[in-house]
C-alpha positions, 0 to 999 in steps of 0.5 A: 300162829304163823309159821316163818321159814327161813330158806335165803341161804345159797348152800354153797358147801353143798355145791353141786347140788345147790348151785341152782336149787335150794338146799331145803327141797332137797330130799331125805328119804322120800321127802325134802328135808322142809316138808318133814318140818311143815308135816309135824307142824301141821300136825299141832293144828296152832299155824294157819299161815306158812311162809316162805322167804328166800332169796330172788335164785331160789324164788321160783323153785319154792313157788313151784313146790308151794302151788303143789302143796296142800299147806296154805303157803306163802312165799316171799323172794327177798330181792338177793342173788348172792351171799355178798348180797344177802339180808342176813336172818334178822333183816329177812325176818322184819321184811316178811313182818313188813310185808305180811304185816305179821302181829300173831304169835310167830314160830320161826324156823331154819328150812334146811334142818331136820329133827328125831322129834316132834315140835309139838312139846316145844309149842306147848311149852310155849303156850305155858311159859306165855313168853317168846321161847328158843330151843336148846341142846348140850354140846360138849365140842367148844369149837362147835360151841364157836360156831353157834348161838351160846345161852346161860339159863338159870333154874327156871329155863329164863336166858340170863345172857346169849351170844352168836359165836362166842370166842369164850362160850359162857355154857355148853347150851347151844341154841338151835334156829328154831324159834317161837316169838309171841306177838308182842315181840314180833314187832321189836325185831325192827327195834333190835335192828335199830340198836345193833343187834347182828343180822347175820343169825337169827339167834342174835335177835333173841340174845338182844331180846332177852335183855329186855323182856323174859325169854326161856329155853326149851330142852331139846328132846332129841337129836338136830340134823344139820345138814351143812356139806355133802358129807352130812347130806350123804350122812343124813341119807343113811341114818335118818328115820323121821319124827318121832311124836 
C-alpha cells in the first residue's frame, strides 16, 4: 500500500503563518500536524511509500522536512504557485499516479488535518470491505454540511449517493479527506476526470466513484481537527492531546 498526501493547498486564511510555509509542517505540540498523521500510519506496518505532492511554493520546504525523515518519502511539486492556478485535488491525485505509475492499494489523505484516533481500524476495515472505503462523521450543522462532502449510506455502510457541498444535503454524514482506493480503482480516477467529476475536492471522485463500483464508509471513531484559520490553529494548540490507539 502507498500512502498519497495531499499538501497543494496555500492556507491563505492562515496568513502569516503560511504566506511563505506550508500549512501541514505547522507544529502542534512538538510535531507538525503531518508527522502526527505519517507516525500512526507507520505504526499499521501496510505503507511501504509515502508520497508527498504540493505545489512549486512549498516544494523545497517539503523536501527539506523528507531528506531529515526516517519515512521512506517521496515528494512531488505539482508546477503551481497560486490558488488561480492550482490543479484542484482530483487532477493532483492522477498526476502523482502518472508520474509514479501508482497500481497499489492507495490510501489518500489531506496533510493539514488532525485526529484523536488512530487509522489503523479504518485500514482494517478496508482490508474487510475488499472495496475503496471513505471515512464518516455525523454533523448536525447544515451550514457546515454545505461546506463538505455529504454521503447517504444505507445499512451495510455501501454509499448510495455523495455530493461536494451540497445547496440541500441529503444526510448529516460528512465525509472527511481521508480516503482508501484499492487498486483497481486507482486507475479510474483518470476516467471520472474524463466524465466531469469535479477536481477541486478529493471527495468529489469518490462520489463519481460509487455510481459505478461499490463504495462503503467507515464511522468515524473520534474527533477530526480541521485546522482552516488562526483561531483553530491557536485552538487546536490548546486542546489537542495526539492519537489515541
Amino acid at each position: 500500500m502507498k500512502c498519497l498526501i495531499l499538501a497543494v493547498g496555500y492556507a491563505t486564511r492562515l496568513y502569516p503563518l503560511t504566506e511563505n510555509f506550508p500549512k501541514p509542517l505547522l507544529k502542534v505540540r512538538e510535531k507538525t500536524i503531518l508527522d502526527w498523521l505519517l507516525e500512526d500510519i507507520a505504526a499499521a506496518g501496510t505503507v511501504d511509500q509515502y508520497i508527498v505532492i504540493t505545489n512549486h511554493r512549498f516544494y523545497g520546504h517539503f523536501q527539506i522536512w523528507a531528506d531529515g525523515h526516517s519515512l521512506p518519502i517521496k515528494v512531488l511539486d505539482d508546477g503551481t504557485e497560486s490558488n488561480e492556478t492550482r490543479l484542484g485535488a482530483v487532477r493532483d491525485i492522477q498526476f502523482a499516479v502518472d508520474e509514479l505509475s501508482l497500481r497499489d492499494d492507495l490510501l489518500v489523505i489531506a496533510g493539514d488535518n488532525l485526529l484523536d484516533f488512530s487509522l489503523r481500524p479504518f485500514i482494517a476495515y478496508f482490508r474487510e470491505k475488499q472495496t475503496t472505503c471513505i471515512m464518516r462523521y455525523w454533523e448536525e450543522s447544515e451550514a457546515k454540511l454545505r461546506k463538505t462532502g455529504v454521503a447517504v449510506v444505507d445499512e451495510n455502510d455501501r454509499i448510495v449517493e455523495m455530493e461536494e457541498k451540497p445547496a440541500e444535503p441529503k444526510s448529516h454524514w460528512c465525509t472527511p479527506p481521508f480516503y482508501l482506493y484499492r487498486a483497481s480503482d486507482v486507475g479510474l480516477v483518470k476516467k471520472g476526470i474524463e466524465c466531469g467529476c469535479g477536481v477541486d475536492a478529493p471527495g468529489s471522485f469518490i462520489a463519481w466513484l460509487s455510481a459505478q463500483t461499490p463504495v462503503h464508509a467507515f464511522l468515524m471513531p473520534g474527533k477530526r481537527y480541521d485546522i482552516g484559520n488562526l483561531e483553530s490553529y491557536k485552538l487546536v494548540q490548546g486542546t489537542y492531546r495526539g492519537i489515541e490507539n
